[in-house]
Each structure stands twice: as structure tokens, then as C-alpha cells.
N, C-alpha and C positions, 0 to 999 in steps of 0.2 A: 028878301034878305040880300043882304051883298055875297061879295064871287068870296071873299077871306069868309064871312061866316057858314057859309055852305060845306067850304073844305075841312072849315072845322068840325061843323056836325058831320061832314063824309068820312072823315079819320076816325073820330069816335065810333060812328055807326058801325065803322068796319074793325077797330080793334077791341069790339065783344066779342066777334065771333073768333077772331084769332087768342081773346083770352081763355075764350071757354074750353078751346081745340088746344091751347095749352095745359090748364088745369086739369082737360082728360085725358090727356095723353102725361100730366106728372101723374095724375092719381092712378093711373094701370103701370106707370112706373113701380109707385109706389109699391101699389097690390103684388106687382111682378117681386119685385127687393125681399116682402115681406113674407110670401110664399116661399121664394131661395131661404131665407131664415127660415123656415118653420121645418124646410127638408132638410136643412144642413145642422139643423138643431137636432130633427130625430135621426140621421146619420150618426150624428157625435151621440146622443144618448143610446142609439145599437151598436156603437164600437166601446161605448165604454161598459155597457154589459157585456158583451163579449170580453171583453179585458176583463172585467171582474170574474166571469165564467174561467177564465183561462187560467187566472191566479187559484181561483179555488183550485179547480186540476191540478196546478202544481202543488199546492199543498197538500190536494192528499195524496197526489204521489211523491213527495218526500216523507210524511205520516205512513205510508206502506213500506218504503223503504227504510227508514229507520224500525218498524216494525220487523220486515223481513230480516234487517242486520242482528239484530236484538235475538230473535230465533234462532239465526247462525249461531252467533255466539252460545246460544245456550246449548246448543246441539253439539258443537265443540266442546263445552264444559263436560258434558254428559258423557259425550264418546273417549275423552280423556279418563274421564275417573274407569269407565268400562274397563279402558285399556289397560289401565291401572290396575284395577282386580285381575286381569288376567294376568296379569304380568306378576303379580305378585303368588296369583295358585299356583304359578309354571316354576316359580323360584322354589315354593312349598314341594310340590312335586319333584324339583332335581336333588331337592335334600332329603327327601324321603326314600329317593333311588338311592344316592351316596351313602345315606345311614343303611339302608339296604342294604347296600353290595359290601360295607365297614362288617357286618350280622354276619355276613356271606350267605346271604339270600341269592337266590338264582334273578337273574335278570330279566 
């Protein structure tokens, strides 16, 4: 063979192995990229249960608290009208003394 055809086949002969040691080093590239997506994938899928997790909690602690205000308020209703009957026995009661004492009942 001539010195130009030899060089030829030398270049070839030597840039399979530099292709090979390229495509294995893209493909663990690859495999590397595609592992970082699978962990950054299940990251983002356990922060967005957690975010779902968190929103539930909120809701049902605004659902408890709109519960607990609701209560309030009833108990407020409740202890009003009480107050109210008392208020109105003690009015019963001052006019029952006045009519009294009007009789000349002893006090």
C-alpha cells in the first residue's frame, strides 16, 4: 500500500475507538441527565403532595374555625336571651316590691 493509503486506514483505524469512547461517555451522559430527571421529577411530585397536604390543613383549619365562630356566636345568642330573662324576672321582682310597699307590706 502507499505512505497517503496507510494514513488513511491509520485515521480510520484510530477514530473507532475514539468514537466508541465518545458515544460511551454521551450515553452515561445521557443515563446521568436522565436519572437528575427522574429525581427532580420525584422531588417536584413530593413537594407538590406536600403542597396538597398543606392546602388540605388549611382548609380544615378555616372549616374549624368558621365552625368554632359559628359556636361563638350561638353562645352569644343564647347567653343574651338568658340575660334577658333575668333582666326582665328582676324588673318583675322591683314591681312586685313597689306594689308591695304601694299595700304597705313590710319590706
Amino acid at each position: 500500500m502507499s505512505e497517503a493509503g496507510k494514513n488513511g486506514s491509520e485515521k480510520a483505524a484510530l477514530s473507532w475507538p475514539t468514537v466508541a469512547l465518545i458515544l460511551a461517555s454521551g450515553g452515561v451522559n445521557l443515563l446521568g441527565t436522565h436519572t437528575g430527571n427522574v429525581q427532580l421529577g420525584e422531588e417536584q411530585r413530593q413537594g407538590l403532595r406536600q403542597l396538597r397536604e398543606l392546602h388540605s390543613e388549611l382548609d380544615d383549619f378555616k372549616r374549624w374555625q368558621k365552625m368554632a365562630g359559628e359556636n361563638q356566636e350561638q353562645i352569644l345568642k343564647n347567653d343574651s336571651r338568658l340575660l334577658e330573662e333575668v333582666h326582665e324576672i328582676a324588673v318583675r321582682l322591683d314591681r312586685l316590691k313597689t306594689q308591695g310597699q304601694m299595700r304597705g307590706m313590710p319590706q
